[in-house]
C-alpha positions as CSV (number, residue, x, y, z in Angstrom):
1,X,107.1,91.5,103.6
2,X,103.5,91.4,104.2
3,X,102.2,92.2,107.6
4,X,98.8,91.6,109.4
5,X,98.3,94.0,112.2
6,X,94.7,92.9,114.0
7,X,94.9,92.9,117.5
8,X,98.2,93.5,118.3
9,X,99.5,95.8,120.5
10,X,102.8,96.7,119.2
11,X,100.8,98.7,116.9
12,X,100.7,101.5,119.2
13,X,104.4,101.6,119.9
14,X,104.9,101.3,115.8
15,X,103.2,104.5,115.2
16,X,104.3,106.2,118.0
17,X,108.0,105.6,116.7
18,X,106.7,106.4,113.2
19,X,105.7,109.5,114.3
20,X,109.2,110.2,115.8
21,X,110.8,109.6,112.7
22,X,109.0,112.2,111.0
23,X,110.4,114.7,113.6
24,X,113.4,113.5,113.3
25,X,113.8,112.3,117.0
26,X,114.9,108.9,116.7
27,X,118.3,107.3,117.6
28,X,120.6,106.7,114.7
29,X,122.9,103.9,115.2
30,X,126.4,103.5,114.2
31,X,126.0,102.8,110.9
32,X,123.5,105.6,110.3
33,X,120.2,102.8,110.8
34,X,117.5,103.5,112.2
35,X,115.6,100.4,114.4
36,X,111.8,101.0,114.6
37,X,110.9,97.2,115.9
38,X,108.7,94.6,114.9
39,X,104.9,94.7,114.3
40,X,103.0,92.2,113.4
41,X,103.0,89.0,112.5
42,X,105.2,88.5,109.1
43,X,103.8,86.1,106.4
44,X,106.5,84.4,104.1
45,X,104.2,82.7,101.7
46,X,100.7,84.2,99.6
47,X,99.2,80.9,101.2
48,X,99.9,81.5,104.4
49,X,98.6,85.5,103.8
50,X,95.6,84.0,102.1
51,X,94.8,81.7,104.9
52,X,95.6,84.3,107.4
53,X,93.1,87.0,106.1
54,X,90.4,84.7,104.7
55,X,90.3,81.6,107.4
56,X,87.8,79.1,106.3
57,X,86.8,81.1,103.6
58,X,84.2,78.5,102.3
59,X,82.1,78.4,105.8
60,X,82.5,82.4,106.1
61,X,81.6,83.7,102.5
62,X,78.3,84.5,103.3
63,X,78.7,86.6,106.9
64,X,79.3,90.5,105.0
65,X,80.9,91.7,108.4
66,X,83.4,89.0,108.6
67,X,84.4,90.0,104.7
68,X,83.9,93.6,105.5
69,X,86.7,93.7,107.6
70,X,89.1,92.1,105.6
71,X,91.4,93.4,102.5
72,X,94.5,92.1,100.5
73,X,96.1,95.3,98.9
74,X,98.7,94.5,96.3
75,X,100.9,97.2,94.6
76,X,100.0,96.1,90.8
77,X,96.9,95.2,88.8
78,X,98.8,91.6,88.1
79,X,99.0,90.9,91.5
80,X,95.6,91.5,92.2
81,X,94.7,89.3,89.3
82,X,96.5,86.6,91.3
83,X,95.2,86.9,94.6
84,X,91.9,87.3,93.3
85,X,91.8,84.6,90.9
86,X,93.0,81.8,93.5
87,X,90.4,82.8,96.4
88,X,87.4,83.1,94.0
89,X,88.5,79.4,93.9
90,X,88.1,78.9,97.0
91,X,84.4,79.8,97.5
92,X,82.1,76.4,96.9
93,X,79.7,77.5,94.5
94,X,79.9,77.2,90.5
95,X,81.1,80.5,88.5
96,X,80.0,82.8,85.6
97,X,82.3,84.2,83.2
98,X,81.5,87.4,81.5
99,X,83.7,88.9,78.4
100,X,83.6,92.0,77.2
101,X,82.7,93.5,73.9
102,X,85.1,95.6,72.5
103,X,84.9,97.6,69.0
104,X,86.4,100.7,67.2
105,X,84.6,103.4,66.9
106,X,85.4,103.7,63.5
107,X,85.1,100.8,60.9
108,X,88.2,101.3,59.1
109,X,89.7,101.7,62.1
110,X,89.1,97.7,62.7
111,X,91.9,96.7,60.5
112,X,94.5,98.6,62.8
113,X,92.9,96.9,65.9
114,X,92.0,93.5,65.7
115,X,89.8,91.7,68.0
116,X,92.5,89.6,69.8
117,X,94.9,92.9,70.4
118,X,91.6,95.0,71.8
119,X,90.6,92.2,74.1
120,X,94.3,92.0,75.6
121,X,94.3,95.2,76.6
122,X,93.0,96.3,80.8
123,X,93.8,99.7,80.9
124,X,93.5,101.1,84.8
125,X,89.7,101.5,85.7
126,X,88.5,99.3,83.5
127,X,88.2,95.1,84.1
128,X,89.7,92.7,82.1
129,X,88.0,91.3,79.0
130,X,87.1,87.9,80.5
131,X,85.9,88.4,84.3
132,X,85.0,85.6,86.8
133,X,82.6,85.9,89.3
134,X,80.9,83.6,92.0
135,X,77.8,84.3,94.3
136,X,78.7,86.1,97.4
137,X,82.3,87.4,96.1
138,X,83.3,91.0,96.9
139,X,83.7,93.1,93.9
140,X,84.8,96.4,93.8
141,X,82.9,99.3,91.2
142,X,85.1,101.0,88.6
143,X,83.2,103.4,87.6
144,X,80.6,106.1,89.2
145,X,77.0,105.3,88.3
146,X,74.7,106.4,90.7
147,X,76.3,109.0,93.3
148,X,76.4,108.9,96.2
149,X,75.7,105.1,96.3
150,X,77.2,103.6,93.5
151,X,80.2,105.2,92.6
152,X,84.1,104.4,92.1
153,X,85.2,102.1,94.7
154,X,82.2,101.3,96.1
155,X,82.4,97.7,97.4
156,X,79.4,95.3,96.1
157,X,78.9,91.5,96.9
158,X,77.7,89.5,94.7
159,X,74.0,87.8,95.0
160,X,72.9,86.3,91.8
161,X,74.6,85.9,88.6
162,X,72.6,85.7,84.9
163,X,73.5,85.9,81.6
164,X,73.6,89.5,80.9
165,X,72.7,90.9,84.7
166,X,74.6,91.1,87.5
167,X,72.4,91.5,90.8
168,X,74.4,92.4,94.1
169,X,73.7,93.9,97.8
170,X,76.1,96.6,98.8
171,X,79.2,95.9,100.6
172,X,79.3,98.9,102.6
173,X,77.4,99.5,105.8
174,X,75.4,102.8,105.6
175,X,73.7,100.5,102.4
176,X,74.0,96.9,103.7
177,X,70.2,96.2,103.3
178,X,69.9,97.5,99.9
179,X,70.5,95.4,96.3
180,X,70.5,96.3,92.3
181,X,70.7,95.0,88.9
182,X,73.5,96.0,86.6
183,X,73.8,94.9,82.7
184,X,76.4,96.0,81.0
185,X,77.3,99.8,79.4
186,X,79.2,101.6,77.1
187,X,82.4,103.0,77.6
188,X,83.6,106.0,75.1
189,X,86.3,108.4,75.2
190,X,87.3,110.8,72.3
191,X,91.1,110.1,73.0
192,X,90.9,106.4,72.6
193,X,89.4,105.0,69.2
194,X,87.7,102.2,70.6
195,X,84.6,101.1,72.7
196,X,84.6,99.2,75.4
């Protein structure tokens, strides 16, 4: 079930019952269920929850409020992969793939690892090997590289894509009028033999 909750005012009535639930002061039925309403509006189908979050998608890309109050959470990376893969179609410019480089950290270690094994892997916190990205698409920072500003979850949009440079403005409010340049770095842990 997926539920959008903007403007309506069941929502109220839905927490208020929530909250009697957790003391324990709601009516059981019966059959030992418990009713707590409806709230919301239910979306069936990921089109339909696409369309309903991002309306006209292609004439609002560029407004960062409009994007900045809307989210799609999904309860695995795949999912994620999915949503975000078929509304980065939806935006009308042309894309930029980037792909990763990753190496062991050890030469003889290479024969253990080959290329096409290294490159399938997306551990948690770390983006996939081949990554997509359009001008003025939200993207979301992985890792902390400038705190306060630029650290994990941060949310970026993107303003101009190169070759090896990634120039965005900050998604979040409090640094809305500032933009950087990122290139790429390396990642390196002593548990993992290889370098992302």
């Amino acid at each position: 079930m997926r539920v959008h909750l903007t403007g309506d005012a069941s929502i109220q009535q839905f927490a208020h019952n929530l909250l009697h639930l957790g003391n324990g002061e709601m009516a059981i039925d019966n059959e030992g269920f418990i009713s707590l309403g409806n709230i919301g509006n239910i979306i069936i189908t990921m089109e339909e929850l696409k369309d309903t979050v991002f309306p006209n998608i292609k004439s609002n890309f560029q407004d960062k409020k409009w994007l900045c109050e809307r989210d799609i959470l999904s309860p695995t990376n795949d999912g994620v992969k999915i949503i975000n893969n078929q509304l980065l179609k939806k935006f009308p410019c042309s894309s930029q793939i980037y792909k990763s480089v990753v190496t062991t950290v050890e030469a003889n270690q290479a024969v253990e690892y080959p290329t096409e094994f290294l490159n399938s892997l997306e551990p948690s916190g770390i983006p996939a090997h081949k990554l997509e990205l359009k001008i003025g698409a939200p993207i979301l920072l992985l890792r902390n590289l400038d705190f306060p500003a630029l650290c994990n979850g941060t949310r970026l949009i993107v303003k101009k894509l190169m070759p090896m440079l990634l120039k965005h403005y900050y998604f979040n409010r409090s640094f809305s009028r500032k933009s950087c340049l990122h290139s790429t770095y390396i990642t390196h842990t002593i548990r993992c033999p290889i370098r992302i």
